[in-house]
N, C-alpha and C positions, 0 to 999 in steps of 0.2 A: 552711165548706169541705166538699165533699164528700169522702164517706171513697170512694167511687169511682175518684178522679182517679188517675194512674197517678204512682211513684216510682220512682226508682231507687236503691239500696242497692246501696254495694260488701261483700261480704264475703269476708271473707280465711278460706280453708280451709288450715287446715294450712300457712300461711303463704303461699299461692297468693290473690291475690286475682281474686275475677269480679262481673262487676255483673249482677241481679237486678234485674229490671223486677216490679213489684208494687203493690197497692193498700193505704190503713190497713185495710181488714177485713179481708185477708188476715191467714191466721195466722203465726206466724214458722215453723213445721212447715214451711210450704209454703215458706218462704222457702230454709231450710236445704235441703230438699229438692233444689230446683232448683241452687244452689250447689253441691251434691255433687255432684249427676247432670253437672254443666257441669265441673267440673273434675275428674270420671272417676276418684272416691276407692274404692279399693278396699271398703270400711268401709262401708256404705248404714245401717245398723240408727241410727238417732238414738238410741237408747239409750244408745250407746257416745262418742255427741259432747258436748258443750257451748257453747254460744252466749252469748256477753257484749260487751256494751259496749265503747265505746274507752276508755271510765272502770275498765273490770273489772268492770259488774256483770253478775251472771249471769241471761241472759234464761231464762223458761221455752218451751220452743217452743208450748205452747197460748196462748201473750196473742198477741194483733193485736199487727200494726205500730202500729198509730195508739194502742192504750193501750200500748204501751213507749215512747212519746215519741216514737217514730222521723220523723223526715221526709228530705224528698229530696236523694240526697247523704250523707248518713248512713253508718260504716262500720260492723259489728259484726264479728266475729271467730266463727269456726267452727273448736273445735280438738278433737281424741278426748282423752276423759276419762283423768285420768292410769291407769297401768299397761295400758292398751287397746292393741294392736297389729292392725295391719292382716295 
């Protein structure tokens, strides 16, 4: 398969979910990114977020989609690290 092909990803921002069109070499960075910017989080600094699984694991935003398992369809969850305020 190519890691080119285009996915889509819903990810739920602070309990807001939006879908992310994306490739497996894309980084999750870029994923969260676009997520944020699309559902207008006050909060931009990735620092201050965390990205996990619908299992709860916690993804790092430098691994590709395609090495965190991800494929099409797929939800991850985007929520600000505890005591982080907007």
């Amino acid at each position: 398969m190519s890691n080119d092909k285009k996915i889509v990803l819903t990810v739920v921002v602070g309990g807001t979910p939006t879908k992310v069109e994306t490739n497996l070499n894309a980084t999750l960075r870029s994923v969260a990114e676009k997520a944020i910017n699309e559902t207008h989080q006050a909060v931009k600094d990735l620092n201050r977020w965390e990205m996990t699984s619908e299992s709860g694991v916690v993804l790092t935003f430098d691994s590709k989609v395609g090495d965190a398992g991800l494929k099409d369809g797929d939800t991850v969850n985007l929520n600000l690290r505890t005591g982080v305020t907007g």
